[in-house]
N, C-alpha and C positions, 0 to 999 in steps of 0.2 A: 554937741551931743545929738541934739535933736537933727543937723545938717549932716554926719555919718550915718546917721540912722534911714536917710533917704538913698543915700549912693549902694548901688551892689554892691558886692565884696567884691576880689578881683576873682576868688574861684567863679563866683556866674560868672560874670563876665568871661571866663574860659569856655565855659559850656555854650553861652551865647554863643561864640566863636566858633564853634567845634561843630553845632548844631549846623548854624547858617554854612560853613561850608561844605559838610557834608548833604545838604540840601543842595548847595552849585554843581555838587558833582554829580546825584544822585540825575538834575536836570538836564548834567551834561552828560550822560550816561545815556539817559532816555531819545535825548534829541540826536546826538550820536548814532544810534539804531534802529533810529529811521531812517538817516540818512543812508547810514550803512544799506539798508532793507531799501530805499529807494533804488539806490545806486546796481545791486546787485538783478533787478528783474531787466534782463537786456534779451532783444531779440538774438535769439541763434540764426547764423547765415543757412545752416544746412540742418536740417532735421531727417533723423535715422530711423526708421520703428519697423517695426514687424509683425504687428497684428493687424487687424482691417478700421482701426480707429486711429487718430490721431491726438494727443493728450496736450493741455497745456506746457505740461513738464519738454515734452519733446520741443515746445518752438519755444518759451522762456529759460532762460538761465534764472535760479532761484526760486520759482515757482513757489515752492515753498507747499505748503498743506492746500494750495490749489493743482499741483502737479499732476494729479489724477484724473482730473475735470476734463471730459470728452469732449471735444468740439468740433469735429472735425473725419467724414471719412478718409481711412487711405487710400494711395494709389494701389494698382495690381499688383500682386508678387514681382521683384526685379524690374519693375519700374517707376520711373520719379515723377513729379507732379509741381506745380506752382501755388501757392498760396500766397494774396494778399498783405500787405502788413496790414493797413486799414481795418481789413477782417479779422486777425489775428488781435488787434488793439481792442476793437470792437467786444470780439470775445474774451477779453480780459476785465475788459469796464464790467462787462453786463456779469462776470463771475466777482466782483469787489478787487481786484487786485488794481494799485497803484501806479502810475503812468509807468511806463516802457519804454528803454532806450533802442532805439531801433536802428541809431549808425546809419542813420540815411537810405535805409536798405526799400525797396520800393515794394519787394515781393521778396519771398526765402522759397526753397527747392524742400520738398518734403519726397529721401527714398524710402522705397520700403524694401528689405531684404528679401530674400526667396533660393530655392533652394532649385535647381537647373534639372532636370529630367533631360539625361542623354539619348542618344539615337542607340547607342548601347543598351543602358538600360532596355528601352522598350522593346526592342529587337529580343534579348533574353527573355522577357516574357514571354514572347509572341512564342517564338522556339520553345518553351517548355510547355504551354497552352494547346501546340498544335500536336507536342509529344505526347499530352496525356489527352485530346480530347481526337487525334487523329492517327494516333501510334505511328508517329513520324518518327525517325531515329532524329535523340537529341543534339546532335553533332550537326548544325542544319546550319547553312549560310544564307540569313535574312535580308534578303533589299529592300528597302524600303522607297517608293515609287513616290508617293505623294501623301498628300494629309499634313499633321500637325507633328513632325519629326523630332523638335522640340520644345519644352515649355517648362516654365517657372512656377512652382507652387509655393503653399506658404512653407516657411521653414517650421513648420510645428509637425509638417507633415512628412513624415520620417519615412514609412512603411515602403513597398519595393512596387513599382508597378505593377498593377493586378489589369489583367483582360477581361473585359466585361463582357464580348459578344465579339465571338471570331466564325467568321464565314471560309471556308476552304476549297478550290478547286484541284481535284487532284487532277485532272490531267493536265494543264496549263501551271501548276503550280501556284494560282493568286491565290492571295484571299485578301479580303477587307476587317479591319478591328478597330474596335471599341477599346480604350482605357483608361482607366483613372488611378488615383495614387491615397490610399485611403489617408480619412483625415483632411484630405482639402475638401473646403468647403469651394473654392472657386470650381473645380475638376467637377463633382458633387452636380452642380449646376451647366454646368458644360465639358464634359469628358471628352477628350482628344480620338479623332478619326485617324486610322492611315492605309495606306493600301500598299501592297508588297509583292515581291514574291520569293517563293525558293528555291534553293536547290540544294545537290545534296550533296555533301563535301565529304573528303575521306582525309585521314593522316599517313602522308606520306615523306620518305627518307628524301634528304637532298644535303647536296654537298654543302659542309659547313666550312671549306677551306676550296681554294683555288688547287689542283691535281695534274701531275706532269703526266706523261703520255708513259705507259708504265708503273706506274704508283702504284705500290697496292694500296687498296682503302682500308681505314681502321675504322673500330667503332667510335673514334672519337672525331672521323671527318667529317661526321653525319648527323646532321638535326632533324625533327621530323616538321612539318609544317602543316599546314590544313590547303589544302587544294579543291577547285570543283571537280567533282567526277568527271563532267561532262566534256569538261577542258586537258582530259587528260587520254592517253590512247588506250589500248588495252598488252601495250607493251611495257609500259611502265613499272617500277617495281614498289611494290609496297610492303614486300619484307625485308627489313637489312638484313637476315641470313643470308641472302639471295645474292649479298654486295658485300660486306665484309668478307675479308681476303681476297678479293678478286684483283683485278691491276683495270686500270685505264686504258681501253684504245687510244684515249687521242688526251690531249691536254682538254682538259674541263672545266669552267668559270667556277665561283662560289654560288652556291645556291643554284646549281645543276637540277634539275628534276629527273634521276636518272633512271632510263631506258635500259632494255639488255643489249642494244648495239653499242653503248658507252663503256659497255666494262666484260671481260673474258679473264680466265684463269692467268696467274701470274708464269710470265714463260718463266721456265726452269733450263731450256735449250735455247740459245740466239742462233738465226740464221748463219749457214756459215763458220759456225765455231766449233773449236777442236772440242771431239768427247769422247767420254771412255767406254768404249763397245763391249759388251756382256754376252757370253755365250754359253748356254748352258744342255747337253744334249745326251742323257743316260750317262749321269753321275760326271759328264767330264766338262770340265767352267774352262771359258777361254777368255782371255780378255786381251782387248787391241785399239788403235788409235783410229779412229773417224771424225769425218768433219759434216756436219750438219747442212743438210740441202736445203731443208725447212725448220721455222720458228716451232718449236712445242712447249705446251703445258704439262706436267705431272702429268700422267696417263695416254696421254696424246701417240698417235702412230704417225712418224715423222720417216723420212728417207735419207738414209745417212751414207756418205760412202766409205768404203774401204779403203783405207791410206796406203794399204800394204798392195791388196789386189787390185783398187782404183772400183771396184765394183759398187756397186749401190745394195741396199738392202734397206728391209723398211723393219724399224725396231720403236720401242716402244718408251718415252719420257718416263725415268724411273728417280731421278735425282736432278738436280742443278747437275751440268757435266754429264751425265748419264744415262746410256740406254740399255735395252735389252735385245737385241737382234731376235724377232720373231716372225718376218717377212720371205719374202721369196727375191732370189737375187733376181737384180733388175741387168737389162743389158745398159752399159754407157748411152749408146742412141736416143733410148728410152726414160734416161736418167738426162740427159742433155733435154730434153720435150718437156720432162715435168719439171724439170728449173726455169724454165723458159716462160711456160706458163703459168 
């Protein structure tokens, strides 16, 4: 009795049990995530950021509630830079975090993002700068000579290139400008130089299609483009009234710049060919066969001869096929000399 009296029951002894290995696990639970938490702080090969600092988080994997901890300037907008591992470990010790697996890596590449300011872009400023500050017409074709034609800012910096100080020669067309891209602080401290010049471009019709020698042109063989003035004659056409329905002298490439020697009324008479002579002389209409001595347009006064008398007479493009005899009869001799020539 007294020897029962000393042994547990077997319920402790369950609890014993139950306790002790829920303690092995609770231990193996703890030593497990650290391991785990060891394991996971590993050096990144390439680190990505975008502001002008460099953070733990960007060059650790796991960082963990040290991720935020500044260490480090970054490099310029759209360009990359080298950092240390040694340095990167360094500042991990002196912030408490736990040895880093570093893959052998000797140094990691730190980019930083940025946002590309085109030669477009700037040029559009400049063109609207010089419209409202020199009443230039906004239609303006910008060259840009020298300076800083392109550059990278930070990506926070959204806003449209702004001109900060534009100088202008109006006889020579230069000028020199100042601009910045608000919101950069890099720009802010160093605003981009460039020097130009312009000139002054018009919108002009040109052939959207390749044209045989006769075509007439529609309004849909025509695109308009942007040309310099300067480069253009004063023969050129810049209205398509001027070119729609007309016909082609000669065969025309695509994208023609077209002149008024390129295009004449569409012949309605071909040289040469049989047509119907009209005559009409106090109430009495006579109509007869003639053959075309010269090419005419609608309206046109052409020299047709008489198939019946052989004579010439000079009458007037009224139709395809068609004239109106309105001339004075020519002798054959005469009519022999201007076919000739």
């Amino acid at each position: 009795m007294k020897h029962s009296q000393v042994l547990p029951s077997l319920s402790s002894w369950r609890l014993f049990h139950f306790a002790g290995v829920a303690c092995i696990l609770l231990l193996l639970t703890v030593v497990s995530a650290r391991s785990q938490s060891v394991d996971t702080l590993r050096l990144r090969p390439i680190a990505t950021v975008e502001g002008d600092v460099v953070r733990l988080g960007d060059l650790i994997e796991g960082a963990g509630r040290h991720a935020d901890v500044v260490v480090f300037g970054a490099p310029q907008p759209g360009t990359s830079g080298m950092i240390s591992t040694a340095r990167i470990v360094s500042a991990a010790r002196d912030n408490g975090m736990a040895e880093i697996e570093t893959s052998g890596l000797s140094s990691i590449a730190v980019r930083r993002l940025g946002r590309r300011i085109t030669v477009d872009e700037i040029s559009k400023a400049i063109a609207t700068a010089l419209s409202n500050e020199h009443q230039l017409p906004r239609d303006l074709e910008i060259e840009l000579n020298s300076g800083q034609m392109e550059i990278v800012v930070e990506n926070a910096a959204t806003d449209p290139v702004l001109i900060r100080h534009l100088s202008y020669n109006g006889a020579s067309g230069r000028f020199e400008a100042t601009y910045v891209v608000p919101g950069s602080r890099a720009m802010e401290v160093n605003p981009g130089k460039v020097v130009g010049s312009v000139a002054d471009v018009v919108r002009v019709p040109v052939l959207s299609r390749a044209v045989l020698r006769g075509d007439v042109v529609a309004a849909n063989d025509i695109s308009m483009e942007r040309r310099r003035r300067s480069d253009m004659g004063s023969d050129v056409f810049t209205d398509t009234s001027r070119i729609i329905g007309n016909a082609a002298r000669r065969a025309l490439p695509k994208g023609t710049l077209l002149r008024e020697a390129d295009i004449q009324r569409p012949e309605a008479v071909e040289r040469n060919a049989n047509v119907v002579m009209t005559y009409e002389n106090t109430g009495v209409q006579l109509a007869m066969r003639g053959k075309a001595q010269q090419a005419g347009a609608i309206g046109d006064i052409i020299q047709v001869q008489n198939l019946n008398s052989k004579k010439i007479v000079e009458a007037t493009v009224t139709a395809p096929g068609r004239v109106a005899v309105t001339g004075v009869v020519l002798s054959q001799k005469s009519a022999r000399n201007s076919t000739t020539n």
